[in-house]
Structure formats: C-alpha cells, structure tokens
C-alpha positions in Angstrom: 35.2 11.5 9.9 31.9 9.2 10.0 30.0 8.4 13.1 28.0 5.0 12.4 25.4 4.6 15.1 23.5 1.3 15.3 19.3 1.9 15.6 16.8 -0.5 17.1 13.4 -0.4 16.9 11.2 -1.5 19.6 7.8 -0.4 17.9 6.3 0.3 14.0 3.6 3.0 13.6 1.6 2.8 10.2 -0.5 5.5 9.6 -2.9 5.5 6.3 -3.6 8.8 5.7 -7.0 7.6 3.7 -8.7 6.3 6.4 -12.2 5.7 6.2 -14.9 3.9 7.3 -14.9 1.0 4.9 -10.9 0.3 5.2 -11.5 -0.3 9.0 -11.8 -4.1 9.9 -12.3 -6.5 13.2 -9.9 -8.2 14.3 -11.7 -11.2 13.4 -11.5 -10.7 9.5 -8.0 -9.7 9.3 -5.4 -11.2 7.3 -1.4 -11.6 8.8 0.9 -10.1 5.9 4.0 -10.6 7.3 6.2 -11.3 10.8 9.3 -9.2 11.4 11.5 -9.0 14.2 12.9 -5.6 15.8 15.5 -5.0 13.5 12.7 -5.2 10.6 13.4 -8.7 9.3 11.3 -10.8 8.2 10.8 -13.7 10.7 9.7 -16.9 11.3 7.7 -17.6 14.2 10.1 -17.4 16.9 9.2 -18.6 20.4 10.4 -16.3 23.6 11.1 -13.4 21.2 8.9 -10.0 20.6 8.1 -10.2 17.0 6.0 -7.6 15.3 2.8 -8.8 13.5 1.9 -6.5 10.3 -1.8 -6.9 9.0 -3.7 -6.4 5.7 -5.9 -3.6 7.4 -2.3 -2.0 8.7 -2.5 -3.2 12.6 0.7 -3.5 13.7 0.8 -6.0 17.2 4.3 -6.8 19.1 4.0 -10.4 19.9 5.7 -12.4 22.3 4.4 -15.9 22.0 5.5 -18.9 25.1 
C-alpha cells in the first residue's frame, strides 16, 4: 500500500558551492530570472500572495506585494 503525502514549500535555499568574490552582486545590479509561487510554479505577478523572486546572482526573496 502507498502513502501519497502532499508537500508545501514555504521557503527555497540555493546554495552555489563556487562562491567567490566576483559572483557576488548588489542588489542594485541584479537581474529577476523568474517568479514562482509556493508550490514552485511559475507565476505571474500575483497581488496579496507570497511569491518567491529567483535572481541571476541566486537571491532567492519571498514577496508579498499590496
């Protein structure tokens, strides 16, 4: 018998294991790469809802815009 379990995620960790100085930007010369919701989709800006913000530079920001 299989147990199916539904997972939510309410945070993403990416950790580059080649960091170095000259991969770390400011948060002024970053580029978005992508918006996802919780479940990991890829979103839309979506107002009232937490949406996670993925970066070129790998910052990850949860988002909740009004």
């Amino acid at each position: 018998m299989s147990l199916i379990v539904d997972v939510v995620m309410d945070s993403v960790r990416i950790v580059n294991t080649q960091l170095s100085i000259n991969n770390i930007s400011s948060k002024s010369n970053r580029e978005l790469v992508k918006i996802i919701d919780l479940l990991g989709r890829e979103s839309k800006l979506i107002m009232n809802i937490p949406l996670l913000y993925l970066y070129d530079n790998g910052d990850v920001e949860k988002i909740i815009k009004q």
